[in-house]
N, C-alpha and C positions, 0 to 999 in steps of 0.2 A: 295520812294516818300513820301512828308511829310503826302497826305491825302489821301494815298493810304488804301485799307480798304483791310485788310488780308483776306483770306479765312476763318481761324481758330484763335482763341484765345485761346491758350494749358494754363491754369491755373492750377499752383504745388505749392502748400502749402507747406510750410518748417518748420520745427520745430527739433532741434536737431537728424539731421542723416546725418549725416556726412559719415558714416558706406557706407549709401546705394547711396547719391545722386550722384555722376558721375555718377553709372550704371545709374540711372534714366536718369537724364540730356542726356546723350549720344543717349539711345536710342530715346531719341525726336529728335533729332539733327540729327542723323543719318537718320531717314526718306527719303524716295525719294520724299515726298512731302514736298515742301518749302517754299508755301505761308502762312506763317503764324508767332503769333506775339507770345511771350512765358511770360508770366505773373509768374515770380517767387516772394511769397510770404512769406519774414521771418518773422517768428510768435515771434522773440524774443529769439531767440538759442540762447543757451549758450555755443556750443561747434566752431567749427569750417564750422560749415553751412553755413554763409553768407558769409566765404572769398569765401567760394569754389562757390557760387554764383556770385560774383563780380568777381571773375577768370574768369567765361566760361562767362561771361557779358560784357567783355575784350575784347574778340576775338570772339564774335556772334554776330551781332547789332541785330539780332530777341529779343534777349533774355533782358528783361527790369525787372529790383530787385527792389521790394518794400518792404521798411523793417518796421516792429511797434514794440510795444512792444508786449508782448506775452498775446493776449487775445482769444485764442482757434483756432480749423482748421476752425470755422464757418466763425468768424469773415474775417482772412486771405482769402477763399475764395471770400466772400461777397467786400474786398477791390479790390482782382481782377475781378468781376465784374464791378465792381464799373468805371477801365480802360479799361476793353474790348473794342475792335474794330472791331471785325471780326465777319463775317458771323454765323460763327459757335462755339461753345463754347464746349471744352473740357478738363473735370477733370484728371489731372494724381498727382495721388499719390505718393510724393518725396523717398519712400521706394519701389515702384514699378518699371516696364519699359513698355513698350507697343513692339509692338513686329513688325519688319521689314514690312512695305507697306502698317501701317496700316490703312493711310491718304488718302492715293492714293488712297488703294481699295472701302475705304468706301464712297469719292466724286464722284468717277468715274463715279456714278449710280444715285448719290443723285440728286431730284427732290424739290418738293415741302411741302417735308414730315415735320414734327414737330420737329422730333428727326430722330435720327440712332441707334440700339439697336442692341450688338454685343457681341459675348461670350467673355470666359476668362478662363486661364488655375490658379491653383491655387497649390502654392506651401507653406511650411512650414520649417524653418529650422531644419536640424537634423547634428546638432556638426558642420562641416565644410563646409558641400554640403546640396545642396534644395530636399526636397525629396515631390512629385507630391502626391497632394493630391484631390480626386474624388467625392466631395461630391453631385457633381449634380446642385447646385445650379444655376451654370453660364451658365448652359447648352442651351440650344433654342431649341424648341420641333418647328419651322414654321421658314420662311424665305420670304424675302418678302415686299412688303408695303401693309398695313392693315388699318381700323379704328378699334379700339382698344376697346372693351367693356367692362364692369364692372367687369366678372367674368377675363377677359385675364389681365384686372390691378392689379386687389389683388394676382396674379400672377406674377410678375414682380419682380427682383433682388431690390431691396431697398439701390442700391448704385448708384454712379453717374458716377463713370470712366468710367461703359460700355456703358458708351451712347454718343452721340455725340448731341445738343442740338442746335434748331436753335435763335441764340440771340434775334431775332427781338419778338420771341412768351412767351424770358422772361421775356424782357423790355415790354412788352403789358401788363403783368400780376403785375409788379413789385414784382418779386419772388427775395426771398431772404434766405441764411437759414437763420434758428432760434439758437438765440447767447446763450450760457451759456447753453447749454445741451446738453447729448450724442445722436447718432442714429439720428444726424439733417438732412444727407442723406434722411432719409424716407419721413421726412415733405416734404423734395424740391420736391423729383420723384412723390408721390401720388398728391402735389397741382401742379404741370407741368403737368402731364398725365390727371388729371380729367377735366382739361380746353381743352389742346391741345391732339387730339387721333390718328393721322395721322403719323404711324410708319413703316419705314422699319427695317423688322429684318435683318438681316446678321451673319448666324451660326458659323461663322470661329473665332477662338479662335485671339483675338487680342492685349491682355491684360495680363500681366502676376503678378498675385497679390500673393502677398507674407505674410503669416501669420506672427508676430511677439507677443513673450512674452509680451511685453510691448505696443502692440499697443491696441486700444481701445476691436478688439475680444479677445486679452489676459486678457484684464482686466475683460469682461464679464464672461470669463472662472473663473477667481478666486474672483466672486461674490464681486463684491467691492460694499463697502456699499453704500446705498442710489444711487445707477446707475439705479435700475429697477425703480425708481420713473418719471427717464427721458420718458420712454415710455410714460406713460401718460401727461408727459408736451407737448409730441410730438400731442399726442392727439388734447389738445388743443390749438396749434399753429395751424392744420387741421381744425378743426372744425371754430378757427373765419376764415378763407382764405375763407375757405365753404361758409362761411355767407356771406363774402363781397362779393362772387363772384354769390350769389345766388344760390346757388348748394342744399341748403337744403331747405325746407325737400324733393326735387326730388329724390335725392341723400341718404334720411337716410337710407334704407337699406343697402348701400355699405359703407357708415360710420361705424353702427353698427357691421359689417364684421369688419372693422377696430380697431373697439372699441375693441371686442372679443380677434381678433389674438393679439393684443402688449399685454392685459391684460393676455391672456398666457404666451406670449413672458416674461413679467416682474416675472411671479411666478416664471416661471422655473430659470430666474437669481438672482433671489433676496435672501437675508440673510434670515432663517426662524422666524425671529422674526417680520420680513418686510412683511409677507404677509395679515395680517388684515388692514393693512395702506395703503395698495395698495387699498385692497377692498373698503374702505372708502372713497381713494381720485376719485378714480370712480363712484363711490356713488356720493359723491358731485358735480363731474363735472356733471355728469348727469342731478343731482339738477340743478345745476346754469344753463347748457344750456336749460333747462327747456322742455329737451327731453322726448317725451315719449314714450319708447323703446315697437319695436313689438317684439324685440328677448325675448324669454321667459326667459333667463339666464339675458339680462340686465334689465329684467323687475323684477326679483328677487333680482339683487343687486342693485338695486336704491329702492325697499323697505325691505331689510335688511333681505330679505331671506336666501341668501345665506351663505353656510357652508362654513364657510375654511377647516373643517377639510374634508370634501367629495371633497374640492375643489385641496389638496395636501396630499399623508400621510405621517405621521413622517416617517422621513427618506429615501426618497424615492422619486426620479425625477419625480414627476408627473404634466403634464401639461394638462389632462383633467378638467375641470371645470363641475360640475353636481350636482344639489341641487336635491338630494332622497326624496321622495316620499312614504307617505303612506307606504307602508312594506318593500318598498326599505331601510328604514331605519335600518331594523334588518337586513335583507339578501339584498344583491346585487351582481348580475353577469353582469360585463361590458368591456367597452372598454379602452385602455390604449394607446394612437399611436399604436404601434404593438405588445402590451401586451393584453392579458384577463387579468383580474381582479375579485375575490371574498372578497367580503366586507361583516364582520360579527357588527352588532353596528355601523356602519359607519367606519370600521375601516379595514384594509387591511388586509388580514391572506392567501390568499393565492395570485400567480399571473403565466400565462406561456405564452411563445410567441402562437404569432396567427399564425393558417395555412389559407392561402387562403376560407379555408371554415367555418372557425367559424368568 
């Protein structure tokens, strides 16, 4: 029916995978659940993506191809919003599948919640075959429908496939991602979750995400230049949504938390010549929103306290951030994620895993 309104709007970004997309396609298709519209968006491939799109667009009437030129996965999403019809809104990644019933199980229950929030198995290619990979991430520690708190959101996967999102609460907010940068995922979930907090978990693995070389975690892996600066764009595309939304300064504690973790998140991926620039552009964000930070670490880096060299040591994965102190500066014994650390001069000499009781 022409104004009939689908259950779901399945939105899959396309951009040269040809490789992976029937498997993806299929498993949407294949679903026992039916009501729903399928928003495929080609970002502009260069290989053979859009025939195969226009194939299965052939013989599916669900399935409806919008093609542009190639302006990001942001962008491409954001036009399939832009079409959406359906009740509910869900990301599937063109390199991904979703995994047998996963439509059914997850409406069968749904009520009046925000969202739907659901695990994921995670695999990685190794030569021919996928080999399962456990890092925890996707996991769900609760199940259930919840009002969702400030400590349980800065907990939250920072992607969008595991969720299922109810249209009406994004069109309320005019959520959209943020175009021309990486990790736009983060901006949408933390500005959806910090307005709408009415969430049913559902522990059951429904997703099946698949690591690639060449996809954006491959690229973070081999430090591509100038990408950890996007964290902090991410920042502040949060920070004005915050402002319109009037969330701050109620909210700047849980900002600040936000601030902190990407500005990790950015050391640990960035080139080492990249990390006083980072310090900086945080610095200034800080200036221009004209915050004034209670965290004692951003109250340091917005007055130029802070070390980089205490902050990362040469050579050396560290994502502690810690401006020393008084005789901390000659001698320090600390924390590393699950490292001890002693520091002579500000400087690293020695380091050993921690046991449960140091």
């Amino acid at each position: 029916m022409k104004n009939h309104t689908p259950a779901i709007s399945v939105i899959i970004p396309v951009y040269n995978v040809e490789k992976y997309l029937k498997r993806c396609l299929d498993s949407v298709l294949n679903q026992s659940f039916h009501d729903m519209e399928i928003l495929c968006i080609d970002d502009g491939s260069t290989d053979s993506s859009l025939s195969i799109l226009r194939e299965y667009a052939a013989k599916d009437a669900r399935i409806n191809v919008l093609a542009q030129d190639n302006h990001g996965v942001s962008a491409a999403r954001n036009a399939g919003l832009d079409s959406a019809k359906g009740t509910w809104v869900s990301f599937v990644d063109s390199d991904d599948e979703i995994l047998p019933g996963m439509y059914e199980t997850l409406l069968a229950h749904a009520g009046d919640e925000d969202a739907l929030y659901f695990s994921a198995e995670e695999f990685i290619r190794d030569g021919k075959s996928l080999k399962p990979v456990h890092s925890g991430y996707f996991e769900l520690a609760t199940s259930g429908v919840t009002t969702v708190n400030d400590d349980e959101l800065s907990r939250f996967s920072m992607v969008v496939w595991d969720k299922l999102f109810l249209r009406e609460k994004i069109k309320s907010i005019h959520l959209r991602f943020p175009e021309g940068v990486c990790f736009e995922d983060n901006a949408f979930v933390i500005n959806f979750f910090s307005l709408h907090r009415k969430v049913r978990f559902v522990q059951k693995k429904f997703y099946r995400y698949l690591r690639r070389a060449d996809s954006l975690t491959g690229l973070v892996k081999a430090n591509r230049n100038g990408m950890a600066f996007d964290y902090i764009r991410i920042l502040e595309v949060i920070h004005s949504f915050w402002l319109t939304w009037k969330l701050l300064p109620e909210k700047q504690a849980l900002f600040e938390q936000f601030c902190i973790f990407y500005l990790r998140a950015a050391i640990k991926i960035c080139q080492a010549w990249e990390r006083p620039g980072l310090v900086y552009e945080l610095a200034r964000s800080l200036h221009l929103w004209e915050l004034e930070p209670k965290s004692r670490l951003l109250n340091d880096l917005k007055k130029g306290r802070l070390s980089i060299r205490t902050g990362r040591f040469p050579g050396k994965d560290v994502t502690m951030l810690h401006t020393l102190r008084g005789l901390e500066k000659f001698f320090y014994i600390g924390n590393r994620n699950n490292m001890k650390i002693v520091c002579l001069f500000s400087m690293e000499i020695a380091h050993w895993k921690r046991n449960k009781h140091s």
